[in-house]
Biopython code that builds the backbone (N, CA, C, O; Angstrom):
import numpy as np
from Bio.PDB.StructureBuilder import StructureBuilder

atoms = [
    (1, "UNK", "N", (-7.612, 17.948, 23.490)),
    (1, "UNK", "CA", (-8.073, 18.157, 22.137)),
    (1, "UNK", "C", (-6.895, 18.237, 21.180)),
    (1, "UNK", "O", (-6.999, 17.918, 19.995)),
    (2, "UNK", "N", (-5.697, 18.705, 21.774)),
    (2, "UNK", "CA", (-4.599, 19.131, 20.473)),
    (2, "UNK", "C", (-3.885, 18.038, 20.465)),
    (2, "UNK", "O", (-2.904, 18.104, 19.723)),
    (3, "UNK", "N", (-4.069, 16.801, 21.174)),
    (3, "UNK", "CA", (-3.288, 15.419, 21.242)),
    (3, "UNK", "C", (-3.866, 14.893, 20.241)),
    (3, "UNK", "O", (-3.393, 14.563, 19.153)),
    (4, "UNK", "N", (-5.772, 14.762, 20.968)),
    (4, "UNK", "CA", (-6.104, 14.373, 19.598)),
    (4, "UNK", "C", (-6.059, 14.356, 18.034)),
    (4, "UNK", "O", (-6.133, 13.432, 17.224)),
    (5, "UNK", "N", (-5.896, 15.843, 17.884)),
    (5, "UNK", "CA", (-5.702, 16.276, 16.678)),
    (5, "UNK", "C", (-4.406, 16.216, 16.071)),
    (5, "UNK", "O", (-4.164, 16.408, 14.880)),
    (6, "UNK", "N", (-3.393, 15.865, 17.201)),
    (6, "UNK", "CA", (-2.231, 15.684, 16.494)),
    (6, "UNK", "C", (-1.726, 14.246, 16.122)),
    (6, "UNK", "O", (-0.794, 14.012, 15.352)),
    (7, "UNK", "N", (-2.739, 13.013, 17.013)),
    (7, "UNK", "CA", (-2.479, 11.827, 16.721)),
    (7, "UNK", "C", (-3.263, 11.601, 15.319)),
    (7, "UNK", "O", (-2.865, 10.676, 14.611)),
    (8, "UNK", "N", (-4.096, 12.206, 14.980)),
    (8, "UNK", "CA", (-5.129, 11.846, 13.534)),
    (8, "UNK", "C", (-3.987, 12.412, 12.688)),
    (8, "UNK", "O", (-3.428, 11.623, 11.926)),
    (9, "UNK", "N", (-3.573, 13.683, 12.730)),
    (9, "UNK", "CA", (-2.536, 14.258, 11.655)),
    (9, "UNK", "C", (-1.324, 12.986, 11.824)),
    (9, "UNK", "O", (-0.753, 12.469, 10.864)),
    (10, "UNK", "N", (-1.153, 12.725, 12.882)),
    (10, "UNK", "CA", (-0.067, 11.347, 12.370)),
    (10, "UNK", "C", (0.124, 10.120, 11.547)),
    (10, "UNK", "O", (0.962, 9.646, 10.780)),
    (11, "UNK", "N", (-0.807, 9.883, 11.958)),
    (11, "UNK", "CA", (-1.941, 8.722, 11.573)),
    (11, "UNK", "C", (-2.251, 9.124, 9.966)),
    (11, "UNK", "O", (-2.226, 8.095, 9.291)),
    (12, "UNK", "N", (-2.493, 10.143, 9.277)),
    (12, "UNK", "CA", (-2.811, 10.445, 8.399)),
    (12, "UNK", "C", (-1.282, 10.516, 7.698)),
    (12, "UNK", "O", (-1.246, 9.732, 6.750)),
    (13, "UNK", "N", (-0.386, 11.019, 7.834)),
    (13, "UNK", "CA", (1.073, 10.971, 7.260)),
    (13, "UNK", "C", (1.540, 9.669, 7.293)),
    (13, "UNK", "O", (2.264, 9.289, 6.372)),
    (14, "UNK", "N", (1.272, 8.982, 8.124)),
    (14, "UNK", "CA", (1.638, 7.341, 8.105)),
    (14, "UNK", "C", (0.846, 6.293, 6.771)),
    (14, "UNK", "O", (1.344, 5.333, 6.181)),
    (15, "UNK", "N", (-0.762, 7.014, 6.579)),
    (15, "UNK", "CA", (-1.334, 6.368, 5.519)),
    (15, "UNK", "C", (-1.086, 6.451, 4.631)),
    (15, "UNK", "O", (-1.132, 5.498, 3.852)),
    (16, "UNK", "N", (-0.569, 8.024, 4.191)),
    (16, "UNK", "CA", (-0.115, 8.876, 2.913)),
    (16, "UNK", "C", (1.358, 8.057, 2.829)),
    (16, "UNK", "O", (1.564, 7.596, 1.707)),
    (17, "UNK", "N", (2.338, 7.814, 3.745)),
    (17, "UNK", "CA", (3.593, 7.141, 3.209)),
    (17, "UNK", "C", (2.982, 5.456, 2.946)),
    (17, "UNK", "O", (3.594, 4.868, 2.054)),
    (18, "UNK", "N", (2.050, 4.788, 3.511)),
    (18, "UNK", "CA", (1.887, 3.708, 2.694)),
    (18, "UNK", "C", (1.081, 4.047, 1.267)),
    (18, "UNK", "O", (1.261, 3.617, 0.127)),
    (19, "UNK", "N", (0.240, 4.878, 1.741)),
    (19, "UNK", "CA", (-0.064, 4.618, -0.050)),
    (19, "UNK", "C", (1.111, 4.863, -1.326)),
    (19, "UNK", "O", (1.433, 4.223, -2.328)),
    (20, "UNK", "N", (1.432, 5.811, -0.861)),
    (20, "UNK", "CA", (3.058, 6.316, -1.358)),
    (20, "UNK", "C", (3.789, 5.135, -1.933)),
    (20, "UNK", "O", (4.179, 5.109, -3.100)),
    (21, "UNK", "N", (3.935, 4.294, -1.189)),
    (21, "UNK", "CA", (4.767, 2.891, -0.958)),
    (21, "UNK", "C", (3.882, 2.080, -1.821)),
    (21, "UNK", "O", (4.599, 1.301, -2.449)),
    (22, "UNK", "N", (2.644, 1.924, -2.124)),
    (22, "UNK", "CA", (1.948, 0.835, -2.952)),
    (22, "UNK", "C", (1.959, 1.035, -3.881)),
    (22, "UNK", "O", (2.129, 0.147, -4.717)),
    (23, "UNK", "N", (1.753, 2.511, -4.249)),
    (23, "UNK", "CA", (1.900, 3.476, -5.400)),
    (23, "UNK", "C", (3.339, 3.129, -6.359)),
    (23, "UNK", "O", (3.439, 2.623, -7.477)),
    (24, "UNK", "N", (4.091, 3.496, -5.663)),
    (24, "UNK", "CA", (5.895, 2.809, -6.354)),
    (24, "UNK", "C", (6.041, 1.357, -6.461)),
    (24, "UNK", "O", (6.504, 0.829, -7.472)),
    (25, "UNK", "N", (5.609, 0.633, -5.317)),
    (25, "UNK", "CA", (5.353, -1.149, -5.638)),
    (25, "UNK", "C", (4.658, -1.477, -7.043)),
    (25, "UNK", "O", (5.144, -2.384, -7.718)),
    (26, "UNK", "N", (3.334, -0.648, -7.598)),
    (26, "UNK", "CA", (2.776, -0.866, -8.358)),
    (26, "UNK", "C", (3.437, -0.794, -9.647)),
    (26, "UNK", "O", (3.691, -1.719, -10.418)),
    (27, "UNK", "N", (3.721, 0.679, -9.785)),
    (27, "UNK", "CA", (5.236, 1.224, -10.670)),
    (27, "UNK", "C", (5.784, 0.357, -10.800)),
    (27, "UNK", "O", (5.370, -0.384, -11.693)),
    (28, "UNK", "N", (7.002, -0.085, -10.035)),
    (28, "UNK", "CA", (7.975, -1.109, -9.987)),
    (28, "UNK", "C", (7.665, -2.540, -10.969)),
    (28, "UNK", "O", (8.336, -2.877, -11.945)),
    (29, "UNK", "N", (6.581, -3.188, -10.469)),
    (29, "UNK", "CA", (6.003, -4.536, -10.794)),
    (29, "UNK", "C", (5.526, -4.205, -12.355)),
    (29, "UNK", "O", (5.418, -5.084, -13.210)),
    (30, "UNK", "N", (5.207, -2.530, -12.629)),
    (30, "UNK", "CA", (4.318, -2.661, -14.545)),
    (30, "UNK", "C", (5.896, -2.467, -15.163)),
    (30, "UNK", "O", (5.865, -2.703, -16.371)),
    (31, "UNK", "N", (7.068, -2.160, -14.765)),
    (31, "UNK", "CA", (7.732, -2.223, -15.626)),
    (31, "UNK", "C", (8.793, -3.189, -15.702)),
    (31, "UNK", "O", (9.910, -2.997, -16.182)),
    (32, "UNK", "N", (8.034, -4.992, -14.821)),
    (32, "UNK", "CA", (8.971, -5.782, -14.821)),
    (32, "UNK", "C", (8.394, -6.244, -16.064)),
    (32, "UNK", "O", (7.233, -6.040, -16.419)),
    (33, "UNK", "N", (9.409, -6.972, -16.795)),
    (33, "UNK", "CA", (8.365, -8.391, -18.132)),
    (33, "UNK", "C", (7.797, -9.212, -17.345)),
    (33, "UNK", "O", (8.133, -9.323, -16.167)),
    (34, "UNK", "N", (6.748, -9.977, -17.959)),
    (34, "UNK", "CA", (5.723, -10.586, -17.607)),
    (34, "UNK", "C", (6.433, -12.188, -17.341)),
    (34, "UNK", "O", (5.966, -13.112, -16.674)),
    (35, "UNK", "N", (7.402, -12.145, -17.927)),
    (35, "UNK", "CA", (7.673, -13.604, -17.757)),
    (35, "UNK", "C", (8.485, -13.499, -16.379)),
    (35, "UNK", "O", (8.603, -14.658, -15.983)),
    (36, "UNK", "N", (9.010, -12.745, -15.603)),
    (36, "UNK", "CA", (9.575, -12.714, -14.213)),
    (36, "UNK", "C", (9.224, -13.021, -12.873)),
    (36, "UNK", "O", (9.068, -11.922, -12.341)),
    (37, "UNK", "N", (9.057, -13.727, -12.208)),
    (37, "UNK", "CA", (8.128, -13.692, -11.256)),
    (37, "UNK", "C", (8.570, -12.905, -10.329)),
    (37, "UNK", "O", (9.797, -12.807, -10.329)),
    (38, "UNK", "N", (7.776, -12.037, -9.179)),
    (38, "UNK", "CA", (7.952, -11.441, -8.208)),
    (38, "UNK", "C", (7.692, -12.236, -6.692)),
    (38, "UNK", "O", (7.046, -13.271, -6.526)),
    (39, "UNK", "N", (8.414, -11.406, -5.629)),
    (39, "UNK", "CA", (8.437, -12.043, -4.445)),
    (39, "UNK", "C", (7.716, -11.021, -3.510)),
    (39, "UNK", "O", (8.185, -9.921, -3.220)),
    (40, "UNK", "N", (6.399, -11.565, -3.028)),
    (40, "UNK", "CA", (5.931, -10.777, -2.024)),
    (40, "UNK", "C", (5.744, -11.262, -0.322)),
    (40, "UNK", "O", (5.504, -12.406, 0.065)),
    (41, "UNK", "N", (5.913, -10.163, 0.442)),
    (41, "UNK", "CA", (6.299, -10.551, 1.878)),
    (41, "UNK", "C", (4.325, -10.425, 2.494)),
    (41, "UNK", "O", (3.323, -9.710, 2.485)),
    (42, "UNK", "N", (4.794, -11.505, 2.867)),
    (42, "UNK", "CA", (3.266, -11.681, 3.751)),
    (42, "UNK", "C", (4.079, -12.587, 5.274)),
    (42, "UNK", "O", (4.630, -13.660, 5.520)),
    (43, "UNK", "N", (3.689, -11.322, 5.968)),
    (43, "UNK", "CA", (4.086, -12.086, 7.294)),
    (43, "UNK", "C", (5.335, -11.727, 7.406)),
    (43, "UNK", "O", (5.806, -10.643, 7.063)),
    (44, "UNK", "N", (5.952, -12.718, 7.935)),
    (44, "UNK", "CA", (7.481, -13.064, 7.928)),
    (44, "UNK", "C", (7.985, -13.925, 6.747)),
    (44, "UNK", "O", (9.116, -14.410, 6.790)),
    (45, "UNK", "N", (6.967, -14.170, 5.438)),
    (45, "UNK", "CA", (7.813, -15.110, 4.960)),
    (45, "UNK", "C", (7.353, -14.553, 2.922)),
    (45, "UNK", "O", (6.414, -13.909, 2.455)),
    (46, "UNK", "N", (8.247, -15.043, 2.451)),
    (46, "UNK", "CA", (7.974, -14.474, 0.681)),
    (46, "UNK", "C", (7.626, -15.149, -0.021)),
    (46, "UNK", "O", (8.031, -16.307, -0.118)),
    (47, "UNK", "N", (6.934, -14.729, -0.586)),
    (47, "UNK", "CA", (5.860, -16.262, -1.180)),
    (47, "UNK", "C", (6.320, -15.636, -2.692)),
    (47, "UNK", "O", (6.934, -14.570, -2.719)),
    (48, "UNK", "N", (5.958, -16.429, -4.079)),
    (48, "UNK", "CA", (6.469, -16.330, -4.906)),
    (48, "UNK", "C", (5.280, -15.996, -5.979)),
    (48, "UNK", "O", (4.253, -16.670, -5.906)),
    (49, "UNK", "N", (5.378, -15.081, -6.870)),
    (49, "UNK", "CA", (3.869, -14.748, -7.629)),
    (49, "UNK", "C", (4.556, -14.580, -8.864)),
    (49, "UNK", "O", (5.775, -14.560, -9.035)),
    (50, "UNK", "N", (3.296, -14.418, -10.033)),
    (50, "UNK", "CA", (3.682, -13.575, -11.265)),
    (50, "UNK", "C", (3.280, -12.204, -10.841)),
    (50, "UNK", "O", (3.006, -11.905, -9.679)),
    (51, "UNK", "N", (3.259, -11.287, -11.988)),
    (51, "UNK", "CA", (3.394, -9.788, -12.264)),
    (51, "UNK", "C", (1.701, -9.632, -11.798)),
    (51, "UNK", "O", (1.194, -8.900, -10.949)),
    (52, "UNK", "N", (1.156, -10.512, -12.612)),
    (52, "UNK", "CA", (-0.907, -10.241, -12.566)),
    (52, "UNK", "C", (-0.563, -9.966, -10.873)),
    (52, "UNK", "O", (-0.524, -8.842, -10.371)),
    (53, "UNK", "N", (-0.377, -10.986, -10.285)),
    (53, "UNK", "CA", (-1.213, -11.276, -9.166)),
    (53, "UNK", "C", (-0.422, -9.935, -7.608)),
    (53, "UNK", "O", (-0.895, -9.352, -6.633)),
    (54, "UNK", "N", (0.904, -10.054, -8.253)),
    (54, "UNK", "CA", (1.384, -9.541, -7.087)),
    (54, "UNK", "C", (0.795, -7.894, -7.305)),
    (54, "UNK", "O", (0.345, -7.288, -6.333)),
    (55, "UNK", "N", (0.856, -7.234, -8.728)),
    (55, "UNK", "CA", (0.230, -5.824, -9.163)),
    (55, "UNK", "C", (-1.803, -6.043, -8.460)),
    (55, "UNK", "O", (-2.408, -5.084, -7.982)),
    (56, "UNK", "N", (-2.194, -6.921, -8.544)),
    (56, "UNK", "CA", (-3.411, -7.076, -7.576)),
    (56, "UNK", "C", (-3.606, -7.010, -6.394)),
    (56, "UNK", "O", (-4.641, -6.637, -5.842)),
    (57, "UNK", "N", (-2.463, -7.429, -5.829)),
    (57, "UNK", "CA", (-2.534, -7.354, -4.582)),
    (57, "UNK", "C", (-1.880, -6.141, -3.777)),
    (57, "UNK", "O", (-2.018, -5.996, -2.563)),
    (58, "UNK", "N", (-1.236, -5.387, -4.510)),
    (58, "UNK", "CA", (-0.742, -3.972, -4.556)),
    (58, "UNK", "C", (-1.881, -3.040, -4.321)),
    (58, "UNK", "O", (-2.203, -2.446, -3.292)),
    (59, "UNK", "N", (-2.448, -3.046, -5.574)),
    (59, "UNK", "CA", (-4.110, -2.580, -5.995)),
    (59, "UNK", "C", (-4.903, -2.600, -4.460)),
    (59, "UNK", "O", (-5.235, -1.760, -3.624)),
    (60, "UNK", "N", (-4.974, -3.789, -4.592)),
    (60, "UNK", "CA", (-6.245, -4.655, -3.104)),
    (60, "UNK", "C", (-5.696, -3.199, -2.014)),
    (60, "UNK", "O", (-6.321, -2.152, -1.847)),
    (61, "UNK", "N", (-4.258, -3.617, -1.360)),
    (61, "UNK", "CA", (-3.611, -2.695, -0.377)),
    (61, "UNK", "C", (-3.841, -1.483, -0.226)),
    (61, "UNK", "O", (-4.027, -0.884, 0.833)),
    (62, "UNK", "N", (-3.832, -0.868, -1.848)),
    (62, "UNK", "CA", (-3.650, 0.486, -1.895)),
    (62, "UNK", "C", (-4.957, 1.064, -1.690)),
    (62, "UNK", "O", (-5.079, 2.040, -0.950)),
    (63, "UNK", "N", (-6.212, 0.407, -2.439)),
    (63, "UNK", "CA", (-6.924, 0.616, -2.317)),
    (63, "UNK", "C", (-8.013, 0.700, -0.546)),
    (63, "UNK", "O", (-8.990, 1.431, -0.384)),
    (64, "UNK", "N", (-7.370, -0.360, 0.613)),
    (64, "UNK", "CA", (-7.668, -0.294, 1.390)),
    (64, "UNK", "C", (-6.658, 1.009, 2.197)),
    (64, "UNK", "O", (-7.147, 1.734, 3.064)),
    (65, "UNK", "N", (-5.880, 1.075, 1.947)),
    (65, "UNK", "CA", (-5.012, 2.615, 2.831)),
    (65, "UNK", "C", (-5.925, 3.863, 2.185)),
    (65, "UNK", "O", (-6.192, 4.762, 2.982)),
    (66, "UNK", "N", (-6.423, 4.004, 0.832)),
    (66, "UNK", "CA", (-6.929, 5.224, 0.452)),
    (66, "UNK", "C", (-8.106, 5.378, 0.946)),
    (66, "UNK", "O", (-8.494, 6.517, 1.203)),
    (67, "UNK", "N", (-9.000, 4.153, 1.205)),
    (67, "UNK", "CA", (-9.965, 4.182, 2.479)),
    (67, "UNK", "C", (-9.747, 4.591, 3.824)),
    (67, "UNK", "O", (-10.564, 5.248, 4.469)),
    (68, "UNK", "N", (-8.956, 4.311, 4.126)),
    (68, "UNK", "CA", (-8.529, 4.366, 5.590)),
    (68, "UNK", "C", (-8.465, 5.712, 5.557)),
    (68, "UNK", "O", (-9.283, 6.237, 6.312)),
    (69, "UNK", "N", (-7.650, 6.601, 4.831)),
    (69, "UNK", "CA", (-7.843, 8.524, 4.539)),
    (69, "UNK", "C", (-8.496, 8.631, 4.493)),
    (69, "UNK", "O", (-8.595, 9.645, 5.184)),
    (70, "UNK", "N", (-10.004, 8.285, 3.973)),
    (70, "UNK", "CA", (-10.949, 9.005, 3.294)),
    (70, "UNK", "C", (-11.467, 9.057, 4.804)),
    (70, "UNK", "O", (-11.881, 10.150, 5.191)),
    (71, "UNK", "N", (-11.480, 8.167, 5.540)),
    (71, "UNK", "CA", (-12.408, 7.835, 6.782)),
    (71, "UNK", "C", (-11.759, 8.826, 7.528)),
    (71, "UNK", "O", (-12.352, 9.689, 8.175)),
    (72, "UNK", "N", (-10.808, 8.733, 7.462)),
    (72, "UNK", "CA", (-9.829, 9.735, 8.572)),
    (72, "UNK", "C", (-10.328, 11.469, 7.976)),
    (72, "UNK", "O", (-11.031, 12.247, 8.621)),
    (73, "UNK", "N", (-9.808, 11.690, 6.786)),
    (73, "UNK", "CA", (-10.388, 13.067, 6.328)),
    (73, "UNK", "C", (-11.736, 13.353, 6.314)),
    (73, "UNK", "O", (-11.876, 14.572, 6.214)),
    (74, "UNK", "N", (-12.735, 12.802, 6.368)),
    (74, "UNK", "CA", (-14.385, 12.561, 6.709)),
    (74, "UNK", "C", (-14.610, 13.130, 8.502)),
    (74, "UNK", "O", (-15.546, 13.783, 8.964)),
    (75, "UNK", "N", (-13.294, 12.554, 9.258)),
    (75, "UNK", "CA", (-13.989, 12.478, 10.746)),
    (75, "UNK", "C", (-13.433, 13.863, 11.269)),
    (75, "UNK", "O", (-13.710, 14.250, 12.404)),
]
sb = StructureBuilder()
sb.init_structure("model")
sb.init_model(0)
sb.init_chain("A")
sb.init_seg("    ")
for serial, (resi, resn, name, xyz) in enumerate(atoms, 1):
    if name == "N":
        sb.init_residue(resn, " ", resi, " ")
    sb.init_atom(name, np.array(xyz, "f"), 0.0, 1.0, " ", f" {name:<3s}", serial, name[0])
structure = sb.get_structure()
């Protein structure tokens, strides 16, 4: 039982440092100018975006890790 409970508390500090991390990505990207493009890593490789799309896909991320807590703090 206390394995269990200590792998969910892990698991839960691991979600909290990615959201953490999407959270500052997001930051980062609203205070580039719009005319800059950004480089985001998918995979092994960096694909090339504007500000809209890569701050969306930040969003998309973050929004799926703050799920992933909620499910975890629920169980």
């Amino acid at each position: 039982m206390a394995a269990a409970a200590k792998e969910v508390d892990m698991k839960k500090m691991e979600l909290m440092k990615e959201v953490r991390a999407h959270q500052v990505a997001i930051g980062e990207l609203n205070n580039l100018p719009p005319s800059r493009a950004a480089y985001q890593k998918t995979c092994n490789i960096f694909f090339r975006k504007d500000i809209k799309s890569a701050v969306a896909s930040q969003q998309k991320q973050l929004d799926i890790a703050k799920g992933k807590l909620q499910k975890l703090d629920q169980a």
